[in-house]
C-alpha positions as CSV (number, residue, x, y, z in Angstrom):
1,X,106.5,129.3,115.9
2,X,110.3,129.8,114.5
3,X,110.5,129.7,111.1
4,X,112.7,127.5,109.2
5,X,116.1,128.8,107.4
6,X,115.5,128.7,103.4
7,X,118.0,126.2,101.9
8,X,118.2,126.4,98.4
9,X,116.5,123.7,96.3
10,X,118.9,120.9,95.5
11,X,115.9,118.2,94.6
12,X,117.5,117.4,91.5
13,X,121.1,117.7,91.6
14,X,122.2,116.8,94.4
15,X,121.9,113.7,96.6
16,X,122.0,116.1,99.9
17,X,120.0,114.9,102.7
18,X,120.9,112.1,105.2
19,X,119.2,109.4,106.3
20,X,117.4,109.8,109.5
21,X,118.3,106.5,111.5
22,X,122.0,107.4,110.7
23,X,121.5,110.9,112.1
24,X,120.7,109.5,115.6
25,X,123.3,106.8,115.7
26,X,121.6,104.3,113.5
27,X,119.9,102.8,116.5
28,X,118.7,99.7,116.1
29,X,114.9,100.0,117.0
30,X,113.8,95.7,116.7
31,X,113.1,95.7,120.3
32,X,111.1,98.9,120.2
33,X,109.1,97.0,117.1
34,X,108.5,93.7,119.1
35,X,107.6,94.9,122.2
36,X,104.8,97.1,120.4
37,X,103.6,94.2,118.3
38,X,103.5,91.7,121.7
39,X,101.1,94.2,122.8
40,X,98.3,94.2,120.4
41,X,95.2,96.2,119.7
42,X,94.7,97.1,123.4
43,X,90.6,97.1,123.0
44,X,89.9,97.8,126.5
45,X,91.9,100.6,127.5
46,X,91.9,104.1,127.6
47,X,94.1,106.8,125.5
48,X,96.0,107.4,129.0
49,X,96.6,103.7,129.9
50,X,97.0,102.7,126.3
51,X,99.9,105.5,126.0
52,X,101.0,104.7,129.3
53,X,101.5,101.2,128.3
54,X,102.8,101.8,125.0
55,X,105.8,103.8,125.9
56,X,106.4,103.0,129.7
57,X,108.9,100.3,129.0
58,X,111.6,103.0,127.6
59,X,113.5,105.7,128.8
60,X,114.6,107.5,125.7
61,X,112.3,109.8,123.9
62,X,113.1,108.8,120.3
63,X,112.5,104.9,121.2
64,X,109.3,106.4,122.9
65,X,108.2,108.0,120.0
66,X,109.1,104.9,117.6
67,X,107.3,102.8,120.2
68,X,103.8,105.3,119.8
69,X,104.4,105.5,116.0
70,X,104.4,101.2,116.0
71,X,101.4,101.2,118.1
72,X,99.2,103.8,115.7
73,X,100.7,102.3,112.5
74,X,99.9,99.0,113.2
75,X,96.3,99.2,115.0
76,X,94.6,102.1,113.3
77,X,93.2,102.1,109.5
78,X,93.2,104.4,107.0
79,X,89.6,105.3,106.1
80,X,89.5,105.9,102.3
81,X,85.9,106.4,102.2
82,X,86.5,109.6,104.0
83,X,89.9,110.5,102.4
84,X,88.2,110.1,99.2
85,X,85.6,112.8,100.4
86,X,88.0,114.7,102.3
87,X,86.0,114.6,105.5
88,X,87.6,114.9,108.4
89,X,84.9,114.3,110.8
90,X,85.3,112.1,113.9
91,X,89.1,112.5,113.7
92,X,89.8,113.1,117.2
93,X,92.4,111.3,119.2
94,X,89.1,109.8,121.0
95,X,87.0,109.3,118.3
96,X,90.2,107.8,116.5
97,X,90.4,105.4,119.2
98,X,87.2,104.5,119.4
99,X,86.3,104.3,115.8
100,X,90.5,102.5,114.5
101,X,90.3,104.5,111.8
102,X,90.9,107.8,110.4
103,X,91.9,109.8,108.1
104,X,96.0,111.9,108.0
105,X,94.5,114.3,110.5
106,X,93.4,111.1,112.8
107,X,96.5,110.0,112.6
108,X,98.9,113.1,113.2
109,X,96.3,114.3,115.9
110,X,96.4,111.0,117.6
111,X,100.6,110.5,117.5
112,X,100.9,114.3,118.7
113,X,98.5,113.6,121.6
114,X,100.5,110.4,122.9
115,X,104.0,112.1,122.3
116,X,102.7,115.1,124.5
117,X,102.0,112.9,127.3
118,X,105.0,111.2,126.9
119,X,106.8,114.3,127.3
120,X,107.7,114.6,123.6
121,X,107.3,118.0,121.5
122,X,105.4,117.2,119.0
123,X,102.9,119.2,116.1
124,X,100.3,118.4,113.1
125,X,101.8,119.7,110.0
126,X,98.8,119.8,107.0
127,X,99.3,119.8,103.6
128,X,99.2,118.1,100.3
129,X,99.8,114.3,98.7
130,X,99.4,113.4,95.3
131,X,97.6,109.8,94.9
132,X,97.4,109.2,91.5
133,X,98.1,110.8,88.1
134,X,95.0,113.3,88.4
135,X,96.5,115.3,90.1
136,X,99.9,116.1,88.7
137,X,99.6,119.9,87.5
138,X,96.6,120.1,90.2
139,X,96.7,124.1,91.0
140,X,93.5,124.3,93.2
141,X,93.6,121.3,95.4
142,X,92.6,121.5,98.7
143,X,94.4,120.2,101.7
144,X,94.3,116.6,101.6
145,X,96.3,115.1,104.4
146,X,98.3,115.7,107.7
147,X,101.0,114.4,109.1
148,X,103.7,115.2,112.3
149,X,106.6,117.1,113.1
150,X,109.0,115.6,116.4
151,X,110.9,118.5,117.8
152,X,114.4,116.8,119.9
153,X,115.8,119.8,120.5
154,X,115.8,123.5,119.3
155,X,117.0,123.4,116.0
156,X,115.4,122.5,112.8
157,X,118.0,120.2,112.3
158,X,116.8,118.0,115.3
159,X,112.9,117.6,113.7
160,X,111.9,114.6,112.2
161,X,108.9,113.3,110.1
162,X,106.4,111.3,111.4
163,X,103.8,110.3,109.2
164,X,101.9,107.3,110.3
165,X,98.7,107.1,108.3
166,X,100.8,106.2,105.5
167,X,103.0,103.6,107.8
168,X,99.9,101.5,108.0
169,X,99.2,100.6,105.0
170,X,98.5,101.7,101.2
171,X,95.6,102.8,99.3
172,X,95.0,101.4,95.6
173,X,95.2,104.4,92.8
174,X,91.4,105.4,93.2
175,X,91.2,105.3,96.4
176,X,88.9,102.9,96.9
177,X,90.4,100.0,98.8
178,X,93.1,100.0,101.9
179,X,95.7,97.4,102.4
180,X,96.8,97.0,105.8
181,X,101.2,96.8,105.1
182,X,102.8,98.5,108.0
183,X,106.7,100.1,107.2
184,X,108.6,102.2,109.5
185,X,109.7,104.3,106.7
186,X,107.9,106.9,107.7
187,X,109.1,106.9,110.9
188,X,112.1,109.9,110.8
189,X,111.8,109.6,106.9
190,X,114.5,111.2,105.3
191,X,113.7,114.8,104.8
192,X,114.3,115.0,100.9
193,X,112.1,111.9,100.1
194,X,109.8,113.0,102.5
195,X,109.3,116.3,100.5
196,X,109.3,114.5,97.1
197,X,105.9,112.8,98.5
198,X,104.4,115.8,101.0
199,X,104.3,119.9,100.7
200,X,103.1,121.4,103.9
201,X,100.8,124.3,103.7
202,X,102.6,126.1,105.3
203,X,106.5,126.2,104.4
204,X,107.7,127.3,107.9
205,X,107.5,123.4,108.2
206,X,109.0,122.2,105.0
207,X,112.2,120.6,106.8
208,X,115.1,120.4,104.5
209,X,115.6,120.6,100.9
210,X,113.2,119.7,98.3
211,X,110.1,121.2,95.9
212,X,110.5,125.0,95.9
213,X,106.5,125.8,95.4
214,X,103.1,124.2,95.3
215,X,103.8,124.1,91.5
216,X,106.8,122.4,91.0
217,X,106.0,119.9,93.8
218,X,102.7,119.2,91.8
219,X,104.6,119.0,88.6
220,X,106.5,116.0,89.9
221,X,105.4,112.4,89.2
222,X,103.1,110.7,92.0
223,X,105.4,109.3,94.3
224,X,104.3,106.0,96.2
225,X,105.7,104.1,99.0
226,X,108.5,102.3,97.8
227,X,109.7,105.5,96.7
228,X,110.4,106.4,100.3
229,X,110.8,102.7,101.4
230,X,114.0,102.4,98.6
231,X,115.2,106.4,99.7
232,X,114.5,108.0,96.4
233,X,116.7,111.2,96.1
234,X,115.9,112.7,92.8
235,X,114.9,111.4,89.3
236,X,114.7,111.4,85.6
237,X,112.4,112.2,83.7
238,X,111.2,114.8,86.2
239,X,108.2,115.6,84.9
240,X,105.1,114.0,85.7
241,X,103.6,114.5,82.4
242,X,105.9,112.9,80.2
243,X,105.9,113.9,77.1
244,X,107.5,110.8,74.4
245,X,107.7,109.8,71.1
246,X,106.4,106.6,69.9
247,X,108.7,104.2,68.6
248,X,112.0,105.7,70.7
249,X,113.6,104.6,73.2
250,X,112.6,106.8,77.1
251,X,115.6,106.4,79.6
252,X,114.8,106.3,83.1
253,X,117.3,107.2,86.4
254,X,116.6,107.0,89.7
255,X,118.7,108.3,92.3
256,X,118.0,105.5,95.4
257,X,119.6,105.1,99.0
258,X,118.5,101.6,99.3
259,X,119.6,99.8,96.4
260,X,120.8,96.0,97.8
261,X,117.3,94.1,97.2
262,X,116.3,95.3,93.8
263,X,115.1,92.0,92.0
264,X,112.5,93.2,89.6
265,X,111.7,96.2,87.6
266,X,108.3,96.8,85.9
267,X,106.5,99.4,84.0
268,X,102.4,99.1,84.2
269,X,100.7,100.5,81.8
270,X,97.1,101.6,81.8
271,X,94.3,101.4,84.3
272,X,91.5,98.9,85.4
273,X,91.0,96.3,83.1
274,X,93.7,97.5,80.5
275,X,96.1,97.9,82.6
276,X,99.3,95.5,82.4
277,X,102.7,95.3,83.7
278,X,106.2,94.3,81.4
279,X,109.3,93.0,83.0
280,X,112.2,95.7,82.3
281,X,115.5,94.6,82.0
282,X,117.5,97.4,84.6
283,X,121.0,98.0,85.6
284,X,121.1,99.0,89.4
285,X,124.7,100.4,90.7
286,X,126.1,103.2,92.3
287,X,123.2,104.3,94.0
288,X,121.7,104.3,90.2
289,X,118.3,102.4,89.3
290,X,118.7,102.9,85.2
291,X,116.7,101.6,82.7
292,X,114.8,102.1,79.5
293,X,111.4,101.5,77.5
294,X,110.2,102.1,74.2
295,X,106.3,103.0,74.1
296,X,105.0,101.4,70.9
297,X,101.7,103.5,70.2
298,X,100.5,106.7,70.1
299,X,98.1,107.7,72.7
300,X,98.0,109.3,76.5
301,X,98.1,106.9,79.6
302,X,99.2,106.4,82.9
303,X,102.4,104.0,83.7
304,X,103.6,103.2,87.0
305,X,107.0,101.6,87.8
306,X,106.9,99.3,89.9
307,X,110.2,97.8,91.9
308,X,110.0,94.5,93.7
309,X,106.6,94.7,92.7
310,X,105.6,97.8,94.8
311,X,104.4,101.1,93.5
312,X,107.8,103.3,93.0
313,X,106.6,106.5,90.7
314,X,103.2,107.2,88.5
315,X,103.7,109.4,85.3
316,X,101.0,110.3,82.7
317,X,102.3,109.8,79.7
318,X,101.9,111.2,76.5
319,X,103.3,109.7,73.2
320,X,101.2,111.5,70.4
């Protein structure tokens, strides 16, 4: 195993990092997408014919790998019964496919597999997610999720993220409930978000820029799919435990790629039965989501905001 050039840690000032598609010519993969979804759950088959099937149709290895990604992502669960206890038993590529559901390892074992026999270089990267406000400042937690690593070539600058446990779907804050939603952000995710949302155990396979330790990446808010859905580059406030004042005014920036459907902004506040979510008047130009909210009380609780009515960012927030 090579490992990977240190590149100085630009998470918050600088907007360096390009977006994957555009690295590979900003291919167009719709026909990749349909093709996978014409095919179904595939029941019947094998891991060999299902793979076989999967990614026979195309030549090139990046559409074969988008195809395999469509195919996991949109026929396997995420099993947060197990995620919750951290078990990773019957995780296999075959117990994965006989079972349609796992848990990251699942997942990233299951993708590797097929990209192997598809003549793809492909490894299981394991490491660490935050999935609600708990765990900001967490120093102990264990490894908690897995995900992939493509290799097109020699160079780290021809390795992509795969990670398609979270391309299927979303889990609610506890962790109690799974919403089948497949994305294809995930799919050769830009390798600064990426890092905003995963820290590998090992750093030989931190691609890119991004959280310099296990610290500062578990000082950082929780960040949720739309984070990586609208490209999310950096941030402000930075801090996952915010620290406010009641009564003034908190200002709020982030840095997005993605900025040309933004309709609604939201802050919830609170949890299970007290929580509730407020309309925020926002300003979004120049690659700039800005915005500002005035918490009226004084007390400690967890917001979320919310863009198009998807999960962007969790803080904890203290106003005493």
């Amino acid at each position: 195993m090579k490992n990977l050039p240190k590149v100085p840690l630009l998470l918050l000032f600088s907007l360096v990092g390009f977006n994957a598609m555009a690295q590979i010519n900003g291919r167009d993969f719709t026909a990749v997408d349909n093709y996978v979804k014409k095919l179904g759950s595939l029941d019947s088959m094998s891991m060999g014919t299902i793979n076989n099937v999967v990614s026979k149709k195309f030549t090139d290895k990046i559409d074969k790998a988008r195809a395999i990604y469509d195919w996991i992502a949109m026929n396997i669960k995420y099993d947060v019964k197990s995620a919750r206890a951290n078990n990773t038993a019957k995780n296999s590529p075959t117990d994965v496919l006989l079972y349609r559901k796992a848990v990251g390892i699942g997942f990233a074992s299951l993708f590797q597999d097929m990209c192997s026999s598809a003549n793809i270089r492909c490894l299981t990267v394991d490491g660490f997610v935050k999935n609600n406000v708990d765990d900001i400042g967490e120093k102990s937690m264990e490894i908690n999720h897995s995900w992939a690593v493509v290799q097109l070539g020699e160079s780290p600058d021809t390795w992509y993220y795969v990670d398609p446990a979270f391309g299927s779907g979303f889990t609610d804050n506890e962790m109690k409930e799974f919403t089948v939603a497949f994305t294809d952000a995930y799919f050769f995710t830009d390798k600064l978000t990426f890092n905003l949302q995963h820290y590998p155990d090992n750093l030989a396979w931190k691609l890119g820029s991004g959280p310099k330790s296990k610290k500062e990446f578990f000082d950082l808010p929780v960040f949720k799919t739309a984070a990586v859905e609208f490209g999310i580059k950096r941030l402000f406030p930075n801090d996952g435990n915010l620290k406010a004042k009641a009564g003034k005014p908190v200002n709020f920036n982030f840095n997005l790629s993605n900025m040309d459907k933004i309709t609604k902004v939201q802050i919830g506040i609170g949890q299970r039965k007290k929580y509730k979510e407020i309309d925020i008047p926002f300003t979004a130009k120049a690659g700039v989501l800005s915005f500002s909210y005035t918490f009226p009380e004084e007390d400690n609780f967890p917001i979320t905001i919310l863009i198009n009515g998807k999960q962007l960012v969790m803080y904890n927030v203290d106003t005493n």
